[in-house]
N, C-alpha and C positions, 0 to 999 in steps of 0.2 A: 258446407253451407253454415252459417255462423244460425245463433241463438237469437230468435227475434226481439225477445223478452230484454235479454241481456247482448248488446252486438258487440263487444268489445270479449265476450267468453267466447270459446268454444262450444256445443251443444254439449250438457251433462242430462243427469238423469232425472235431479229432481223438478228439470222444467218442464212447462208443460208442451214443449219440441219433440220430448220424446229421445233425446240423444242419449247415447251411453258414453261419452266422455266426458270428463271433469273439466274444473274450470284451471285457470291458467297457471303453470306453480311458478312462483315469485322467489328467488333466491333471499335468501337471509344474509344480512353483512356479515362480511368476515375479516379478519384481524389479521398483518402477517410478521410473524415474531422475527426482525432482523437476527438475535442469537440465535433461534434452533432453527430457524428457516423453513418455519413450517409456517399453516392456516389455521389459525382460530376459528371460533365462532365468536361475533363481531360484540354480544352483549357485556357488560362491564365483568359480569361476576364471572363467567368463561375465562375471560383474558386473567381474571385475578386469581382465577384457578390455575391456568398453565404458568402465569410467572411466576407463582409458590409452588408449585409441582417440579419436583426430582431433576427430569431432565431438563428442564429450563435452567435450573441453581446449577447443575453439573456442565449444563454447554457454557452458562455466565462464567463461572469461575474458570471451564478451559481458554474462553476466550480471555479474560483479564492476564493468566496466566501467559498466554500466548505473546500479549502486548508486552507484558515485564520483559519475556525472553527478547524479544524484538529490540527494546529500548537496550538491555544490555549487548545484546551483539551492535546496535549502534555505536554504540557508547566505544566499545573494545575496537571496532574498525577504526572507529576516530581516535582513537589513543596510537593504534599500531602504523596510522600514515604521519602521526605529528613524529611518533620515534624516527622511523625512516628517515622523514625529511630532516630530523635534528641530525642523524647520522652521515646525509648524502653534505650538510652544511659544514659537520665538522671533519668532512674528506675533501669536502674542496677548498675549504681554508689550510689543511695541512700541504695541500699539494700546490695550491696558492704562496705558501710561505716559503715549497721548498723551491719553485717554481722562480720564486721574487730571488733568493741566496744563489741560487745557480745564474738568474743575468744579472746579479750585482758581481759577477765574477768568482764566485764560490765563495762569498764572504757572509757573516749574517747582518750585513748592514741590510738600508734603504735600500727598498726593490728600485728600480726605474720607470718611469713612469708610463712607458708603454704597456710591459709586461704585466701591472699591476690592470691597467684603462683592460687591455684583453683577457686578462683573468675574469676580472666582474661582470664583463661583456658574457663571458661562456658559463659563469655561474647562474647568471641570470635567466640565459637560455636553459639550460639542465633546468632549471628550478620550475618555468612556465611549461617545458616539456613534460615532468613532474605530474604539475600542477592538471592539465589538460587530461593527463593518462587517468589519472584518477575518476575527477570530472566524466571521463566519457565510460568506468568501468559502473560507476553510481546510476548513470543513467541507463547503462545496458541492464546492471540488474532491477530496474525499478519496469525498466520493458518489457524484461522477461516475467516479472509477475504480473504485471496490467495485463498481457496477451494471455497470462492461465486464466486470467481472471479471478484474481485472487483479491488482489489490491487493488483500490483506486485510486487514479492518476492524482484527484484532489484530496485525499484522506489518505494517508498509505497505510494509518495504523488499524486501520477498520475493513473488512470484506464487504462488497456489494455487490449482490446481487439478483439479476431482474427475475422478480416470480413468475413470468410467462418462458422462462429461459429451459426450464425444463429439468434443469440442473437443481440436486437438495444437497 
């Protein structure tokens, strides 16, 4: 039975109902710190107390840390498929060459001009085959982190995660 005095409380004690419960408790706003993944309390000077506090400075600098390591393993991937591919080019233009000197009759003149149309033809294929292998290893490991939930699909250099998720 609610509080006549007050109808929107439950019955407490200092009315004159006579109840012995309190009135309603109202949550406080709370803050949630994308770096440590935790809950604030929602006031200005809370929140300016935890992001000057210890662990906030030590998860910031792990994560800024983390993004450095990230950009340079980018960086080194993308270095180590331009080399390959310089390499798979300068294997098929040798074999191209010797390819061209064996149907000009073993000589190192002018290839012919079929020989030369179906060299570029298969280089070209190697290259898009290549090309695509890559392409779909990029994408397998960008999957493989979205589905730990690590990374997200629009941001990949930043973590998100839903605070009702359960997961800290």
């Amino acid at each position: 039975q609610a509080c006549p005095t007050r109808p929107a409380l439950v019955p407490h004690a200092s009315c004159a109902c006579g109840g012995a419960m309190t009135e309603w408790w109202v949550s406080q706003k709370k803050n949630w710190c994308e770096i440590c993944r935790v809950w604030t309390g929602g006031h200005i000077q809370q929140i300016l107390k935890h992001k000057n506090g210890r662990m906030h400075q030590e998860h910031e600098e792990k994560m800024l840390k983390e993004a450095r390591q990230r950009e340079v393993d980018r960086e080194k991937d993308k270095k180590d498929v331009l080399n390959q591919i310089e390499q798979i080019e300068r294997a098929a233009q040798a074999a191209m060459v010797a390819s061209a000197a064996t149907a000009a009759g073993g000589t190192a003149g002018a290839p012919g001009r079929n020989a030369t149309t179906v060299l570029v033809a298969s280089r070209e294929a190697e290259k898009q085959r290549i090309e695509e292998t890559i392409d779909t290893v990029k994408r397998r490991r960008l999957e493989s982190t979205v589905a730990a939930g690590v990374v997200s699909p629009q941001c990949p250099w930043t973590r998100h995660t839903d605070p009702n998720s359960g997961q800290f």
